[in-house]
C-alpha positions in Angstrom: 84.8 -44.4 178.9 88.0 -46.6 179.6 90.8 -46.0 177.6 92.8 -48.4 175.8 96.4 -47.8 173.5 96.3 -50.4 170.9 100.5 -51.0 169.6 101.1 -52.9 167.1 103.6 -52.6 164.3 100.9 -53.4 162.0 98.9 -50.6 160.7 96.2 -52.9 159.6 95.8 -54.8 163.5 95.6 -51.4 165.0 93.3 -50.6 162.7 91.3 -53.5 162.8 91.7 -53.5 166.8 90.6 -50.0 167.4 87.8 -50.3 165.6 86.5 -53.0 167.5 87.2 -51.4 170.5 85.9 -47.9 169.0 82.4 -49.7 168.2 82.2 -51.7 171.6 82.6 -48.1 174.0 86.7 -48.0 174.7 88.6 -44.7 173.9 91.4 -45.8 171.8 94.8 -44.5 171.5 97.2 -46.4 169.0 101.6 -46.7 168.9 103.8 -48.4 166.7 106.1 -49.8 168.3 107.7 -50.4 172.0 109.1 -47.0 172.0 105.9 -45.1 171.4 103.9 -47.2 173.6 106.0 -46.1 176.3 105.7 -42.6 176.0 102.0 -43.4 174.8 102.0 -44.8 178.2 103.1 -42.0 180.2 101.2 -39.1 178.2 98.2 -40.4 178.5 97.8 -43.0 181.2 95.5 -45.6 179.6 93.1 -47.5 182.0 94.8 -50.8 179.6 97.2 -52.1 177.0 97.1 -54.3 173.7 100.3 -55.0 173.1 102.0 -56.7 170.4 105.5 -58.8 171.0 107.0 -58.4 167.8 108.2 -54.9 166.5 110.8 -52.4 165.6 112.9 -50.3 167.9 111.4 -51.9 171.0 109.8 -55.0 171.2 106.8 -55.9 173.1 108.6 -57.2 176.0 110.7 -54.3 176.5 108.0 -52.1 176.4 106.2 -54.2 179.0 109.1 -54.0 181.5 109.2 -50.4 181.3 105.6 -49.9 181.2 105.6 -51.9 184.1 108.5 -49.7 186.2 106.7 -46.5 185.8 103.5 -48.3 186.9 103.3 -51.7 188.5 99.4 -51.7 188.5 99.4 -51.2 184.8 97.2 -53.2 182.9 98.5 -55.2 180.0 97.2 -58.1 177.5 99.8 -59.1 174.6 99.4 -59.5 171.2 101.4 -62.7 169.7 101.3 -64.8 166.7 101.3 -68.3 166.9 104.2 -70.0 168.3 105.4 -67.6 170.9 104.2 -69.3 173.8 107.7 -69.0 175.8 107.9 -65.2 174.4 103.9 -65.1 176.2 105.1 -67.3 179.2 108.2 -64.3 180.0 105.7 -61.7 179.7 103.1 -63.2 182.1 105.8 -63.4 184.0 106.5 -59.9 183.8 103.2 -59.0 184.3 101.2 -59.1 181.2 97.5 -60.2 182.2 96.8 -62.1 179.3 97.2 -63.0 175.9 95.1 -62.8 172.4 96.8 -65.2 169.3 96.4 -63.3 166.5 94.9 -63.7 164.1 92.1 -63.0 166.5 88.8 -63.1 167.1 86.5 -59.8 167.7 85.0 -62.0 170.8 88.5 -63.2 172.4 89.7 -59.8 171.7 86.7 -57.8 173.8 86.8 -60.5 176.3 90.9 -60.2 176.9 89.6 -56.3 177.4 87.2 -56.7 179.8 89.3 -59.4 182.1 92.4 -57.0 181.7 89.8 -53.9 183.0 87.9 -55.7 185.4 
């Protein structure tokens, strides 16, 4: 069963997330914000990563460049509102694999999973 941290600042988005993800086979873990998707990250090695731009402490950028030091093959999709297409361009460029516009649909969310995974 793949595992995948859900971080979002958002209660109700990781909520909403992991229950998708919950239902559709994924073992999820969730974080809060940059800072505990990093240490997420290294205690428990998820096979991917939903994760948010915008958040306290450390923002989802951040997070993706040190997620991305400790492990160059991890596997990351970002979460963004609408309107942060140069903050989602940076990331690509950093080495997110794709992006979901929230707020989002159950079907581009499982389908950003399964590219990220596959």
């Amino acid at each position: 069963m793949p595992k995948v941290l859900v971080v979002d600042d958002a209660q109700f988005m990781r909520m909403r997330c992991s229950k998708l993800l919950s239902a559709n086979g994924y073992e999820v873990i969730e974080a809060s914000n940059g800072r505990e998707a990093v240490e997420q990250f290294k205690a428990e090695r998820p096979d991917g990563i939903l994760l948010d731009i915008t958040m306290p402490e450390m923002d989802g950028l951040e997070a993706l460049r040190e997620i991305k030091q400790i492990d160059p093959n991890a596997r990351v999709t970002m979460l963004t509102a609408l309107g942060q297409q140069s903050v989602v361009m940076e990331a690509i460029k950093a080495g997110a694999r794709d992006f979901v516009v929230k707020p989002f649909e159950q079907d581009r969310v499982l389908a950003a999973v399964q590219k990220m995974l596959g």
